[in-house]
C-alpha positions as CSV (number, residue, x, y, z in Angstrom):
1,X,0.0,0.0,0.0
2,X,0.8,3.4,-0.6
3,X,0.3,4.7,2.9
4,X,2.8,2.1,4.2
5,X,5.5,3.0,2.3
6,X,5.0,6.6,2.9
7,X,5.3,6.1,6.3
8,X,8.8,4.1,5.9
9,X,10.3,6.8,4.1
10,X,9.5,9.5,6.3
11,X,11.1,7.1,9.3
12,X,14.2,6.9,7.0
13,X,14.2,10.8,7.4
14,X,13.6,11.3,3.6
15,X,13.6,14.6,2.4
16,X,12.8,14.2,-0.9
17,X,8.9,13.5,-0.3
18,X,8.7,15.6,2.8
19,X,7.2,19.3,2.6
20,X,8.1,20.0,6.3
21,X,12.0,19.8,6.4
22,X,13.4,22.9,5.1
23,X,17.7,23.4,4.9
24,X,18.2,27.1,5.8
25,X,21.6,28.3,4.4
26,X,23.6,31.4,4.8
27,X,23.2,31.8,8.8
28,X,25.5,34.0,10.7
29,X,28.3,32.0,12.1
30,X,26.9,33.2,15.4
31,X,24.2,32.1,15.5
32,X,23.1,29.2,18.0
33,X,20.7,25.7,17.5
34,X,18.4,27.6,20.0
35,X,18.1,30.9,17.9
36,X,17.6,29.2,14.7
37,X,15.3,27.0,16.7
38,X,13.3,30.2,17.7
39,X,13.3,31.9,15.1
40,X,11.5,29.2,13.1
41,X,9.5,28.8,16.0
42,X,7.9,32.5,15.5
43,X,6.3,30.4,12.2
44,X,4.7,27.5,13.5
45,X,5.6,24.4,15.7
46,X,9.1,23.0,14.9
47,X,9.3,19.3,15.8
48,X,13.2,19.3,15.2
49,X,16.3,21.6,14.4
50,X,20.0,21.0,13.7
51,X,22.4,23.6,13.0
52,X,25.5,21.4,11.6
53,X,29.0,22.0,13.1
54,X,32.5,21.6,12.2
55,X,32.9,18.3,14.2
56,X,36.6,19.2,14.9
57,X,36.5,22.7,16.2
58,X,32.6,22.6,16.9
59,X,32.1,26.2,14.2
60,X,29.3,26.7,12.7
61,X,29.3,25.9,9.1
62,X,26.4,28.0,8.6
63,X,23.7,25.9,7.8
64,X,21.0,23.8,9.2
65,X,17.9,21.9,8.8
66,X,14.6,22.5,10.7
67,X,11.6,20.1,10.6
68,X,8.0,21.5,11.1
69,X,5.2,19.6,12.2
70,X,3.0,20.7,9.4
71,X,3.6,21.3,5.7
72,X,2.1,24.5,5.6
73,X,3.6,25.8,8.5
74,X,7.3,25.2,6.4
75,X,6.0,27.0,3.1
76,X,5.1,30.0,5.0
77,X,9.1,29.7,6.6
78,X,10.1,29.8,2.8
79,X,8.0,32.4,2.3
80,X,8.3,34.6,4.8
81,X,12.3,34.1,6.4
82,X,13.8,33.3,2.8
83,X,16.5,36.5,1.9
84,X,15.7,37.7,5.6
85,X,18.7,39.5,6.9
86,X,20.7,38.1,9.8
87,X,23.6,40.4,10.9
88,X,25.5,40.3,7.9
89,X,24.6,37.5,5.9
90,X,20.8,36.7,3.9
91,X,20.1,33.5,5.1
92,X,18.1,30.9,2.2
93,X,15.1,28.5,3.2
94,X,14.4,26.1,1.2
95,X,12.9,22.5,1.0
């Protein structure tokens, strides 16, 4: 069935299919898990966020994913943080 295999995918973590994990790039090498984190939260409900770090010296390499709990809860992220201004850098959302 359809609805099974959806489900397995979205356990794998699967981007591809999913309309609530967006990769936000550009952020200010600053900036913390728990900003990003709140910042997406002023959107909608954000079920998970990871801002990915240099695993050696623990720097922020200036991206991240955050997962919403609902689709449209993401698009309006996209549509409304996309080319926001952080400090010095315009940060991208995108799926």
């Amino acid at each position: 069935t359809l609805h099974g295999s959806s489900a397995q995918q979205q356990q794998q973590g699967s981007a591809e299919d999913s309309k609530t994990n967006l990769i936000v790039n550009y952020l200010p090498q600053t900036m913390t898990q728990e900003e990003i984190r709140s910042l997406f939260s002023s959107i909608g409900e954000v079920e998970s966020c990871k801002l990915i770090r240099d695993k050696v010296t623990g720097q922020s390499l200036g991206y991240g994913f955050v997962n919403y709990v609902r689709p449209e809860d993401a698009e309006k992220a996209i549509n409304t943080l996309n080319g926001l201004r952080l400090q010095n850098k315009t940060i991208k959302v995108s799926y």
